[in-house]
C-alpha positions in Angstrom: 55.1 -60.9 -94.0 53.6 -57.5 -93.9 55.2 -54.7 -95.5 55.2 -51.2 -93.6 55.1 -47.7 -94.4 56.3 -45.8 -91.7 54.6 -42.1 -92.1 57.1 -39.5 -90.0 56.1 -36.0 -90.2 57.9 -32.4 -89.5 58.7 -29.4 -88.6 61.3 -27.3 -88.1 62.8 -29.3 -85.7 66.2 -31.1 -87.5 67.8 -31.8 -85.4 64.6 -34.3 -83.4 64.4 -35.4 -86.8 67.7 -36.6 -87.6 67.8 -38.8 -84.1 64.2 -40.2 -85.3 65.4 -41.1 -88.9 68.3 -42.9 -87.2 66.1 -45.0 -85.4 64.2 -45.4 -88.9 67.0 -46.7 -90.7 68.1 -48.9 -87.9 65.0 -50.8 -88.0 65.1 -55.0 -88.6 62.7 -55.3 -90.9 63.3 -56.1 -94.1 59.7 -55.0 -96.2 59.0 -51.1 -95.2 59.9 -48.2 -97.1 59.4 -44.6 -95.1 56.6 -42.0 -95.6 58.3 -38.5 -94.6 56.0 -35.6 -94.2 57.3 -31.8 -94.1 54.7 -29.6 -93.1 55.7 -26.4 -93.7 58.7 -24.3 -92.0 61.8 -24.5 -93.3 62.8 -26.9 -96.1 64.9 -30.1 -95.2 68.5 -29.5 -94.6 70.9 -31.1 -96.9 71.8 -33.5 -94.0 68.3 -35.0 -93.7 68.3 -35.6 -97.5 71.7 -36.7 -97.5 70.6 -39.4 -94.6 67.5 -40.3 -96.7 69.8 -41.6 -100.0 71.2 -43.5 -97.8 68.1 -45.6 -96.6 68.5 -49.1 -97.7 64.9 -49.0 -98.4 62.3 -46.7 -100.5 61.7 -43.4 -99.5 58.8 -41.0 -100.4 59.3 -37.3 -99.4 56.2 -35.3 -99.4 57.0 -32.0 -99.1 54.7 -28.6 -97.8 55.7 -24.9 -97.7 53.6 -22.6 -95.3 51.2 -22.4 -94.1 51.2 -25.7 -92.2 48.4 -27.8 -92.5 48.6 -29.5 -89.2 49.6 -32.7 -87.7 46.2 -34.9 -88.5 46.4 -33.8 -92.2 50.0 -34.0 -92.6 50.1 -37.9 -91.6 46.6 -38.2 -93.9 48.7 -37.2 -96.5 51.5 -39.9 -95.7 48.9 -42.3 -95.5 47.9 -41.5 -99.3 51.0 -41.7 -100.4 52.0 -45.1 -98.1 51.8 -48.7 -100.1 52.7 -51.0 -97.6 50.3 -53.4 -95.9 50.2 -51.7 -92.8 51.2 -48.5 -91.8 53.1 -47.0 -88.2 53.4 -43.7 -87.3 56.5 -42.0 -85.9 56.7 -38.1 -84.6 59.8 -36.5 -85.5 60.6 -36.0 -81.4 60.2 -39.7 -80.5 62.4 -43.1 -81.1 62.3 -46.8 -82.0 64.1 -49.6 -80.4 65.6 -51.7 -83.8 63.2 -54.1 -83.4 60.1 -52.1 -82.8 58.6 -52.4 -86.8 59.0 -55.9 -87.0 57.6 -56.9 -83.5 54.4 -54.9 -85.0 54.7 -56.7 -88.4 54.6 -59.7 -86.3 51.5 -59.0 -84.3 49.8 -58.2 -87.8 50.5 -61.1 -89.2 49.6 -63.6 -86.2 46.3 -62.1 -85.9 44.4 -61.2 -88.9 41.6 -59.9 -87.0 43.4 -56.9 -85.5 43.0 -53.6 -86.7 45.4 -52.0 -84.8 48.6 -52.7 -82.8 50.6 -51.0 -80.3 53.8 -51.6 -78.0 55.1 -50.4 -74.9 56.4 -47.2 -74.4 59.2 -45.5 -72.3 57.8 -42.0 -71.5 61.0 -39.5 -70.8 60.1 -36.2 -69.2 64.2 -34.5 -70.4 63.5 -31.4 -68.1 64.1 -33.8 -65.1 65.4 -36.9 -67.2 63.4 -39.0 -65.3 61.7 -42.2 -67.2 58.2 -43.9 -66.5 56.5 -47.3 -68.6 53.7 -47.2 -70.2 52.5 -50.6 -70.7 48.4 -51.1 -71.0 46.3 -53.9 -72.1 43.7 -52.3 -74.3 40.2 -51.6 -72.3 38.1 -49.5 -73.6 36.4 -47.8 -70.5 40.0 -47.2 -69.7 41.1 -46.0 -73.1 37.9 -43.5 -72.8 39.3 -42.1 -69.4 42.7 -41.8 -70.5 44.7 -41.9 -73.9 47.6 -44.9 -73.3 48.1 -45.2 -76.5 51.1 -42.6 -78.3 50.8 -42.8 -81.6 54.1 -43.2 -82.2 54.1 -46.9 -81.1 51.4 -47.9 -83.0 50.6 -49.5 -86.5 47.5 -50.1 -88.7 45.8 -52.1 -91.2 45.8 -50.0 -94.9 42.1 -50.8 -94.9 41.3 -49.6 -91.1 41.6 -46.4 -93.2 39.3 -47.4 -95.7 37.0 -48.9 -93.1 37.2 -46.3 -90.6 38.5 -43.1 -92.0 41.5 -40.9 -91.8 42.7 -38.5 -89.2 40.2 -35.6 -88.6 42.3 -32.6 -89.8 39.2 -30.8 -87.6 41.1 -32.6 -84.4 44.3 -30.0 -83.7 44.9 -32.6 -80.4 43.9 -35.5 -79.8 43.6 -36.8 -83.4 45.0 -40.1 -82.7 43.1 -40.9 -79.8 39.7 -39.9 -81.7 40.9 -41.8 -84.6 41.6 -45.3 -82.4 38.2 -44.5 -80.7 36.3 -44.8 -83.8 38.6 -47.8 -84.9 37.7 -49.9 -81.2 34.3 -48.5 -81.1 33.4 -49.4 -84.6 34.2 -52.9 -83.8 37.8 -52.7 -85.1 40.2 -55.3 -82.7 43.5 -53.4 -81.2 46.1 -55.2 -79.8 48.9 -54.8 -77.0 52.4 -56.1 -78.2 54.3 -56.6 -74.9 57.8 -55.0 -74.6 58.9 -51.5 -74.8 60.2 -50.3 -78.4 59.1 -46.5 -78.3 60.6 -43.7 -76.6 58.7 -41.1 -75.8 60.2 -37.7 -75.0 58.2 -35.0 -73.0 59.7 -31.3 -73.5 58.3 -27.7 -74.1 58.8 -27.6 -77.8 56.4 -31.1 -78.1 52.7 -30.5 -78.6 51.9 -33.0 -75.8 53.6 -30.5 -73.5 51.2 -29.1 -71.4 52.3 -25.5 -71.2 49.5 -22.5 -70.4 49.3 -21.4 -73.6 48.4 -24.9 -74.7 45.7 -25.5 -72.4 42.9 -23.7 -73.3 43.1 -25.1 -76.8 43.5 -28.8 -75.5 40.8 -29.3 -73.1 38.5 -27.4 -75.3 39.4 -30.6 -78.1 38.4 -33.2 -75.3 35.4 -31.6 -74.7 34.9 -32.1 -78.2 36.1 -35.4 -77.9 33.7 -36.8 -75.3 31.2 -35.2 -77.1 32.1 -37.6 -80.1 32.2 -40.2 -78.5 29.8 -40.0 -75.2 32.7 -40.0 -72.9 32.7 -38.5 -69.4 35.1 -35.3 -68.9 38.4 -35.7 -69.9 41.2 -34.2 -68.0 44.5 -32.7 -69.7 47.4 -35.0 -68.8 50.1 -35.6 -70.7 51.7 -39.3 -71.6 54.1 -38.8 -68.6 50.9 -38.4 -66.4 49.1 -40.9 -67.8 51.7 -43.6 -67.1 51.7 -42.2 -63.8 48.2 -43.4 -63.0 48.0 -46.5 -64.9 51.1 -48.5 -64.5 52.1 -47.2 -60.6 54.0 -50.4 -60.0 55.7 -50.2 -62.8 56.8 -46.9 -61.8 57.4 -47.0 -58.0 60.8 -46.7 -58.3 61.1 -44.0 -61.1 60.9 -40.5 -60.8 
């Protein structure tokens, strides 16, 4: 059975983060212990530590005043501090279904040869509270086109790090996808887990928002992107646009 460290970093934003340790502590799986990143702001409030004694598992808080040091480096330094087999990534604005570690855990252990697994997602955009699937077999012309993968619903091998590097704290957007495109084109094997376990939630305060202050900033960290990697121009979308275009059917009915 593989164990998991489950690296969850943040921000100023408590009360995301309580819902998202909820979710944490609700989880079936019986070997994990939790990774929990502050990145700056303001320091954990005492009912986030007082939720954390009560984990029935091992807790490591790693803890940074100002000035942040960004998302890619923040989870880089969960990852040094993880000791589990494997370890899956959870921002403090999304959720887990209760079975969502060990259906991961799972997928490690059946295949040996994967680097890298992933579930299903449910994309939730709250300004309208509608909901669309994202559910993708991986491809890798298609990954190249368009990022299906949130990194909240996905988990990796300790030594995909070792083989293939950590986050680029260089990468301000966009870190995970660069990171599983080095992983899958360095001949790493990711894996689709069928059935939804993640929630993703679109809204202004995420940094997946697309708002216009955001957008100069993120398509100018595609370009650099497709540079990287030799891909073709990469349009801005965000994950609620992205399971727009790739699971339609899925979606026909949602708003």
């Amino acid at each position: 059975m593989a164990s998991i460290s489950v690296v969850l970093p943040t921000r100023n934003r408590p009360a995301f983060l309580r819902e998202a340790l909820a979710t944490v502590a609700a989880q079936s799986h019986l070997e994990m212990e939790l990774v929990l990143v502050r990145d700056g702001g303001t320091p954990l409030d005492d009912e986030a530590r007082g939720f954390l004694a009560t984990l029935e598992f091992p807790y490591i808080l790693v803890e940074r005043d100002d000035p942040p040091e960004g998302l890619a480096l923040a989870r880089d330094r969960g990852i040094e501090r993880a000791r589990g087999d494997a370890i899956a990534f959870l921002d403090d604005d999304d959720l887990w279904e209760r079975g969502h570690v060990k259906q991961l855990a799972d997928a490690l252990d059946r295949d040996p040869e994967a680097s890298v697994v992933y579930s299903d997602a449910r994309i939730v955009e709250e300004a309208s509270g509608g909901q669309r699937l994202l559910a993708v077999d991986f491809d890798l012309a298609l990954f190249g086109r368009d990022g299906f993968i949130p990194p909240s619903s996905f988990a990796a091998r300790r030594d995909a790090f070792e083989r293939f590097g950590l986050f680029d704290p260089k990468m301000a957007y966009s870190e995970d996808w660069d990171w599983l495109l080095r992983v899958a084109r360095g001949g790493g094997k990711i894996e689709r887990v069928r059935g939804v376990s993640t929630t993703i939630r679109i809204h202004s305060d995420g940094l997946s928002a697309l708002t216009p202050d955001r957008l100069t900033d993120r398509k100018r960290f595609l370009d650099e992107l497709s540079r990287r990697h030799g891909l073709g121009p990469i349009e801005p979308k965000t994950f609620w646009e992205v399971a727009g275009t790739l699971c339609p059917d899925g979606n026909a009915s949602r708003r």
